[in-house]
C-alpha positions as CSV (number, residue, x, y, z in Angstrom):
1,X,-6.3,2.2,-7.3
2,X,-4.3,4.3,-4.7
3,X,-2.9,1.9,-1.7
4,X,-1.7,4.3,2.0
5,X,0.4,2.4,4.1
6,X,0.8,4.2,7.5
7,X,4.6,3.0,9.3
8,X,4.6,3.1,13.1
9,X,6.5,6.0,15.3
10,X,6.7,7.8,11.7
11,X,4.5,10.7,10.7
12,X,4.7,10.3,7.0
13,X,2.8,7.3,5.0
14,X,3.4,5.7,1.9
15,X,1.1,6.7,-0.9
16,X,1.4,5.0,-5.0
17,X,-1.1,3.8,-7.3
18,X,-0.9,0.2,-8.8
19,X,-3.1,-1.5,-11.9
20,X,-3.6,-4.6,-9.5
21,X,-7.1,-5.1,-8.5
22,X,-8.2,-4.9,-4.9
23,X,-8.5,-8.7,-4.2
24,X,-4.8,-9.1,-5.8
25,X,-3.1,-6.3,-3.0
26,X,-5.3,-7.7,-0.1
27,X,-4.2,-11.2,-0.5
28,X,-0.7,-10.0,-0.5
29,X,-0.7,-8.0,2.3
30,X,-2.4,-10.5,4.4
31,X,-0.2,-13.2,3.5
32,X,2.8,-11.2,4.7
33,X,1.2,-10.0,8.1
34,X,0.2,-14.0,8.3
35,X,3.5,-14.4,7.8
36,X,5.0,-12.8,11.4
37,X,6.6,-10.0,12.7
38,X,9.8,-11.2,10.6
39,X,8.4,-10.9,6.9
40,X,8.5,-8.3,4.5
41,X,5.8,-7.2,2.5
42,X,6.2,-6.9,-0.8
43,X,4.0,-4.1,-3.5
44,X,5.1,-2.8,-6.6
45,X,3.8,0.6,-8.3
46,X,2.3,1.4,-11.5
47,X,5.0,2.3,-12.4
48,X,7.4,-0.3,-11.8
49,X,8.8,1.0,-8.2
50,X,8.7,-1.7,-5.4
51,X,8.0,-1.1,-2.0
52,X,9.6,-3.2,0.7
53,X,7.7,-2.7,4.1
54,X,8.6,-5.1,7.2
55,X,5.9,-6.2,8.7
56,X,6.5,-4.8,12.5
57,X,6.7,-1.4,11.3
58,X,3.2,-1.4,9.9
59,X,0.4,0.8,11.5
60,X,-2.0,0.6,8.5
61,X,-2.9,-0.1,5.3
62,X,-5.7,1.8,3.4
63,X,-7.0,0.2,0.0
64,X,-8.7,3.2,-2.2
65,X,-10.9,1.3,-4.8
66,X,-11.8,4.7,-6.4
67,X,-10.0,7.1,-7.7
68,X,-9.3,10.1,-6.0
69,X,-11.0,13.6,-6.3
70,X,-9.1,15.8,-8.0
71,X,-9.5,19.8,-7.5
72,X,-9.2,22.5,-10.2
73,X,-9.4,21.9,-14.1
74,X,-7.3,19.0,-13.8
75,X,-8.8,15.9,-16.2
C-alpha cells in the first residue's frame, strides 16, 4: 500500500510503501492529528525507514489501497 503525505508551504510530498493494512495507518494518523498541533506522527516503511512528521506541518495524507499502475514492461 503506497501512503502521500503532502507538508504545508512545501512543494514536495512524502511518498513510501508499507505492509500495514489500511485500517492499521489510519488509526495512527488519526491518533496523532487527535493528538494536537504539538504531536508527531509516527509511520515506518517497508522497508524499515521511519517517518517523523509533526502534526502542524501536515496538508494531507493520501492512503493508496491499490497498487499503483506501472508503465512499460515492468512486472
Amino acid at each position: 500500500m503506497e501512503i502521500r503525505i503532502g507538508i504545508a508551504n512545501s512543494s514536495r510530498e512524502i511518498v513510501f510503501d508499507t505492509t500495514k493494512n489500511a485500517d492499521e495507518v489510519e488509526k495512527s494518523i488519526s491518533s496523532s492529528v487527535a493528538d494536537g498541533d504539538d504531536a508527531v506522527m509516527r509511520l515506518e516503511d517497508d522497508k524499515g525507514h521511519i517517518y517523523l512528521v509533526p502534526v502542524r506541518t501536515l496538508a494531507y495524507v493520501e492512503i493508496l489501497k491499490e497498487p499503483a499502475r506501472k508503465v512499460g514492461f515492468a512486472p
